[in-house]
C-alpha positions in Angstrom: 0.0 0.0 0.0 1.3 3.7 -0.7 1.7 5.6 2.4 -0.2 8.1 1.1 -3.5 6.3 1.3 -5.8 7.0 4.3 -7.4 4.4 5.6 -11.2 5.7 6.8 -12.7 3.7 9.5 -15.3 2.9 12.0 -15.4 1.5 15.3 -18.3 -0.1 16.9 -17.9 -1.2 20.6 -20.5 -0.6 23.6 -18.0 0.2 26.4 -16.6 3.7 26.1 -13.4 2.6 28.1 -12.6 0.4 24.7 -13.5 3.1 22.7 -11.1 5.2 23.5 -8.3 2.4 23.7 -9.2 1.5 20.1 -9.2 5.2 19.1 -5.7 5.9 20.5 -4.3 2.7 18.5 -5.4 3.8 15.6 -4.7 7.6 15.8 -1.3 6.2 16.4 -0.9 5.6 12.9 -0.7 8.4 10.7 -2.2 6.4 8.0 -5.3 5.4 9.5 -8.1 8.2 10.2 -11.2 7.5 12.6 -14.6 8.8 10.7 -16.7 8.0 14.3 -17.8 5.6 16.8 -21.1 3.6 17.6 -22.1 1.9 20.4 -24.0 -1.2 18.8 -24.6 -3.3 15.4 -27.7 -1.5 14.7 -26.0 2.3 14.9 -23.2 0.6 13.3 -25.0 -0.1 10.1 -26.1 3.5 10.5 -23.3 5.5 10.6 -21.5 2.8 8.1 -24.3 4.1 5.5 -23.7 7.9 6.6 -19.9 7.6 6.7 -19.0 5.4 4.2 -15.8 3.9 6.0 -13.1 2.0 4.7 -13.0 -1.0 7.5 -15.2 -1.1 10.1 -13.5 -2.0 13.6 -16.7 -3.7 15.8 -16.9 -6.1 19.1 -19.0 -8.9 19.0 -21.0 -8.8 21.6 -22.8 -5.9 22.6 -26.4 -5.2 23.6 -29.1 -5.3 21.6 -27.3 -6.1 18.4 -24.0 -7.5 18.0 -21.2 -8.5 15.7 -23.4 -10.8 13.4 -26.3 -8.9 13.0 -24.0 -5.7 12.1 -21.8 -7.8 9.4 -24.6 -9.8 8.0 -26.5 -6.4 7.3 -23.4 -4.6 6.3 -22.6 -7.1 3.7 -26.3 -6.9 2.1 -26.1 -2.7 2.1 -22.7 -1.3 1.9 -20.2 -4.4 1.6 -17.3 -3.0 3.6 -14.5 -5.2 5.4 -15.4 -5.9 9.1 -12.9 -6.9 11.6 -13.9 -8.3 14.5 -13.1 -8.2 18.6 -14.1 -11.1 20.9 -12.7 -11.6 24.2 -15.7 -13.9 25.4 -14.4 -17.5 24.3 -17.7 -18.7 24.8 -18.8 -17.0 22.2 -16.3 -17.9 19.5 -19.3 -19.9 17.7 -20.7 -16.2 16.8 -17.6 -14.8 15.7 -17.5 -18.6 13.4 -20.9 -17.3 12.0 -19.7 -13.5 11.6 -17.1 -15.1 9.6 -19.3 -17.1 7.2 -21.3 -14.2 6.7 -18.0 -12.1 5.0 -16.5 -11.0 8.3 -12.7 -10.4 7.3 -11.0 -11.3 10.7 -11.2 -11.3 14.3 -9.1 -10.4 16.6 -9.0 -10.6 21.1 -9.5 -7.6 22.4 -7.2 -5.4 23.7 -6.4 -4.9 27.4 -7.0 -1.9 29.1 -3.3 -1.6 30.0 -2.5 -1.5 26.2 -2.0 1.8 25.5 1.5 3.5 25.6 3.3 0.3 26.0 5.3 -2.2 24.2 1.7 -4.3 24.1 0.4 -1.7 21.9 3.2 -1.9 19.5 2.9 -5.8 19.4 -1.3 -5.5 19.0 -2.1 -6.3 15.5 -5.3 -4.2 14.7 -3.2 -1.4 12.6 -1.2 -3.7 10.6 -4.9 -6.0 9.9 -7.0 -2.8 9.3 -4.1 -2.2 6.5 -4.7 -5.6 5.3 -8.2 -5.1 5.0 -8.3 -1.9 3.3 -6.7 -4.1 0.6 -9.1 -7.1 0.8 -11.9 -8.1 -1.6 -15.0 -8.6 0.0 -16.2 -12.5 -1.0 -19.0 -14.3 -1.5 -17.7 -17.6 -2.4 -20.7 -20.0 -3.8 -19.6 -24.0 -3.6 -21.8 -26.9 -4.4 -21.5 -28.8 -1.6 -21.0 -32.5 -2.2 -23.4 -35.1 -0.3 -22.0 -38.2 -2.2 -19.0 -40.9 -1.7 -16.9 -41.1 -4.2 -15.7 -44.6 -5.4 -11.9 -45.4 -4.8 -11.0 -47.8 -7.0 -8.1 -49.8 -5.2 -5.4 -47.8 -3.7 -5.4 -43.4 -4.3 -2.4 -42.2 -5.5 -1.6 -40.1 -2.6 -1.4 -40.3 1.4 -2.6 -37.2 2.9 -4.0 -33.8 2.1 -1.9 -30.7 4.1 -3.6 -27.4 4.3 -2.0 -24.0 5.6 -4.4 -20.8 6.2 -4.7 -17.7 7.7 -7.1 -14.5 7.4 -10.0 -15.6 5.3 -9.2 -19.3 6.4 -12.0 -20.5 8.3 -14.4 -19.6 5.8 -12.3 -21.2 3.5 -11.4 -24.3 5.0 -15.4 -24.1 5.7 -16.0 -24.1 1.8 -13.7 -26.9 1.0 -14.4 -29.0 3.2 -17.9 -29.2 2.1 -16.5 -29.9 -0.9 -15.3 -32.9 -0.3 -16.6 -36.7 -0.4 -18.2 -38.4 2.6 -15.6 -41.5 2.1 -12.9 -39.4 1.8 -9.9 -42.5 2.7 -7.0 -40.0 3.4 -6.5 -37.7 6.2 -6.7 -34.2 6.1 -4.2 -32.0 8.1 -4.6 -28.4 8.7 -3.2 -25.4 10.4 -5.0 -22.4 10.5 -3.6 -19.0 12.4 -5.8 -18.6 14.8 -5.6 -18.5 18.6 -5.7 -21.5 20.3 -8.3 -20.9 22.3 -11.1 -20.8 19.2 -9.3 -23.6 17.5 -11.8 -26.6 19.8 -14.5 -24.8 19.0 -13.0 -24.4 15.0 -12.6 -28.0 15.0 -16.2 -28.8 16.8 -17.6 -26.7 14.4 -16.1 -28.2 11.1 -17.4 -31.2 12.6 -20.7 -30.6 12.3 -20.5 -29.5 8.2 -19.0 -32.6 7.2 -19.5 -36.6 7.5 -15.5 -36.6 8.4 -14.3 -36.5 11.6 -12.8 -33.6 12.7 -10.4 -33.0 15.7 -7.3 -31.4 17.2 -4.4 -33.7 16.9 -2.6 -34.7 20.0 0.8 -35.1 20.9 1.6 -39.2 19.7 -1.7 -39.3 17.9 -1.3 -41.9 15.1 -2.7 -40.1 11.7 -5.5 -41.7 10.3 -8.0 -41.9 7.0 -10.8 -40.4 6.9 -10.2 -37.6 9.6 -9.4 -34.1 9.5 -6.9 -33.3 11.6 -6.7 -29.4 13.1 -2.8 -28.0 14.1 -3.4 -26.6 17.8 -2.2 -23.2 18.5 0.1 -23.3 21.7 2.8 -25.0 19.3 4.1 -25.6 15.9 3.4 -29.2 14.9 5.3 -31.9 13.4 4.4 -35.0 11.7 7.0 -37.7 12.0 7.4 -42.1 11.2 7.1 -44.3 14.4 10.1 -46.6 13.7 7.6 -49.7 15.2 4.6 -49.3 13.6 5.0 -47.4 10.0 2.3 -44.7 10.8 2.6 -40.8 10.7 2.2 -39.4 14.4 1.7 -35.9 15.6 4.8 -34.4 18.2 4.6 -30.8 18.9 8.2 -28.5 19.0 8.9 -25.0 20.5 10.8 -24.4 17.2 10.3 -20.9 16.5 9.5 -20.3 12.4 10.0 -16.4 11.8 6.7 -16.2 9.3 4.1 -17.0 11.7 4.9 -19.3 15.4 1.6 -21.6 16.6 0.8 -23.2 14.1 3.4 -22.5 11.4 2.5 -23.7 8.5 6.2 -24.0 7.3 6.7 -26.6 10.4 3.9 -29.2 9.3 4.0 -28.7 5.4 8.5 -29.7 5.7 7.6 -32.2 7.8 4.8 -33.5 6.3 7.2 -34.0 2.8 10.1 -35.9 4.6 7.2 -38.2 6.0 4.9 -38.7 3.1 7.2 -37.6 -0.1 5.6 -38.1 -3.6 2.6 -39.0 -2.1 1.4 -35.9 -0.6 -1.0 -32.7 -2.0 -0.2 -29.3 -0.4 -2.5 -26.1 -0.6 -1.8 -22.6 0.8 -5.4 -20.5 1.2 -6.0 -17.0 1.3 -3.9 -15.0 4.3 -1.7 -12.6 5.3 1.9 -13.2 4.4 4.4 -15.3 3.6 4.3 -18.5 5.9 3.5 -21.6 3.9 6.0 -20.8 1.0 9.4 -22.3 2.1 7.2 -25.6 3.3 5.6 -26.1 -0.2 9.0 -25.5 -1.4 9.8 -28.6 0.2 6.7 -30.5 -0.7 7.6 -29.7 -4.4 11.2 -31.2 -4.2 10.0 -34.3 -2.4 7.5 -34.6 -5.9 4.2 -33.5 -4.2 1.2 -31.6 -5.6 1.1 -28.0 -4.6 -1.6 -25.8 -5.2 -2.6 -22.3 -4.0 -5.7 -20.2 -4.1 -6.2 -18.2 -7.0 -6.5 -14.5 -6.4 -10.0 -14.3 -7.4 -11.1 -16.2 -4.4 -9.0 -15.1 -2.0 -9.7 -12.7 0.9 -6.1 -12.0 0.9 -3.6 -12.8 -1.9 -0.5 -13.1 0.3 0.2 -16.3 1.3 -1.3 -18.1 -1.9 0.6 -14.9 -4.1 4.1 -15.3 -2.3 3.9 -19.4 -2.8 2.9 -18.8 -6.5 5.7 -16.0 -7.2 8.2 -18.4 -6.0 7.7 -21.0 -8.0 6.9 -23.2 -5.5 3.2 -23.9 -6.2 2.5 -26.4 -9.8 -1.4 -24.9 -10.1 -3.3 -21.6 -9.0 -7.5 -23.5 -7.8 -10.2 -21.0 -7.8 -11.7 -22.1 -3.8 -15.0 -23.0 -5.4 -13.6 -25.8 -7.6 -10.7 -27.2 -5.5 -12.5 -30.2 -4.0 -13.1 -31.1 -7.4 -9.8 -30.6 -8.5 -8.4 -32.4 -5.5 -10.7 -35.7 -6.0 -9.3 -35.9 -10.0 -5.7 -36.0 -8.3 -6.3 -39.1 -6.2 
């Protein structure tokens, strides 16, 4: 982005204290300009209409109307990106919905000792209202898929690896469905996202698809037919037990400069010294680089790599940075990639 272009936005929070936190953040950035404030989704949509912002900044839960009602209604009227703050883990399901309904990202909210500190540096609402600015709002329609498919004899592959980040879950979400009932290879995934939504991620993935979905363990054996989530307190590794043949999940403190808990970098390099040849490796939409030196190694090891095309994307980052490299073989449109994942096995 030029640093010429002010970003317009819009916050929309029902405690004044977190009002003006969110206000001094971003009036700390010379690049960023605050049109107003409103105090729930209803007044949000209002002033959104009135004002016309560039991003809209809004908690989730606030009285009377909250973080769903306001994206769901700013999508239909005045499609506008919408980042979200939730610090009630109990209510991560909403935020899941907000998502679905075009939400760009969420983040936790902000303590109230935030301001004038290193913390504030380190909070990452600037640098994701800059990211959203650039974003394209979608609406991604997929035909989900209800069948099973018939394997004929052995697939040609051993396991599906996913990286994501901002625009993830509604992608992963999308894919997923997708995908065939019977599906006879595991999936493994690792969305950022904190790791306190990533049960309730997991729980809710579980619910869209016959396959079972879960967060892998430490010494978990991986097997067929699931779909297995990266936690976030550490980057995971897939590795052979020497006994039995089988993939199983260890966790490392490793620290991977693109993006620590999950990096995506840590499972996709050791996902290709484990399954070689036989894997398939996709980078979705986010934020960034992580994903591209992992794919790199999936493509040595004679993998398929694939990335999201830009179209689809809520961010062209990650998918863009893997492609520019050279170290994706085919740009997938989100909407056709189960399809296009099925004709590989």
């Amino acid at each position: 982005m030029s640093s010429s272009k002010i970003i317009s936005t819009l916050i929309v929070e029902d405690s004044a204290l977190m009002r003006i936190l969110l206000s001094d953040i971003l009036k700390a950035d010379p690049n960023i300009e605050l049109l107003g404030t409103a105090k729930n989704g209803k007044e949000g949509v209002e002033k959104a209409r009135l004002l016309q912002p560039d991003v809209i900044i809004s908690d989730m839960i606030m009285p009377d109307f909250d973080g769903v009602y306001l994206v769901e209604n700013i999508m239909k009227e005045i499609p506008t990106p919408v980042i979200l703050l939730s610090s009630l883990e109990k209510n991560d399901g909403l935020v899941f919905d907000a998502l679905q309904k075009g939400a760009f990202d969420f983040l936790d909210k902000p303590k109230d000792d935030i301001t004038n500190s290193i913390k504030a540096k380190n909070y990452p609402l600037t640098t994701l209202v800059k990211a959203a600015a650039e974003s394209k709002i979608k609406k991604i329609e997929v035909k989900e898929n209800k069948n099973n498919h018939a394997f004929h004899g052995t697939v040609a592959y051993s396991a599906i690896v996913i990286g994501a980040s901002t625009g993830g879950p509604g992608a992963i979400e999308n894919l997923l469905k997708q995908l065939p009932n019977n599906l006879i290879l595991p999936v493994i995934i690792a969305q950022h996202m904190p790791d306190s939504f990533i049960h309730s991620f997991a729980k809710r993935l579980n619910d869209l698809t016959e396959l079972k979905v879960k967060v892998a363990d430490s010494g978990e054996e991986i097997r067929p037919g699931y779909i297995f989530l990266a936690p976030g307190h550490s980057n995971m590794r897939l590795r052979k037990n020497p006994h039995t043949g089988g993939v199983v999940v260890h966790f490392t403190d490793k620290v991977f400069t693109e993006f620590n808990n999950p990096s995506i970098d840590c499972l996709m390099e050791s996902a290709a010294e484990v399954y070689g040849d036989r894997m398939i490796g996709i980078i979705l939409t986010g934020m960034g680089k992580d994903g591209t030196e992992g794919l790199k190694k999936v493509k040595a090891k004679g993998g398929i790599t694939i990335a999201q095309d830009e179209e689809t994307s809520v961010v062209y980052g990650m998918p863009k940075s893997a492609f520019d490299s050279g170290a994706t073989d085919k740009l997938v449109p989100l909407n056709q990639m189960g399809g296009y994942l099925v004709s590989c096995l």
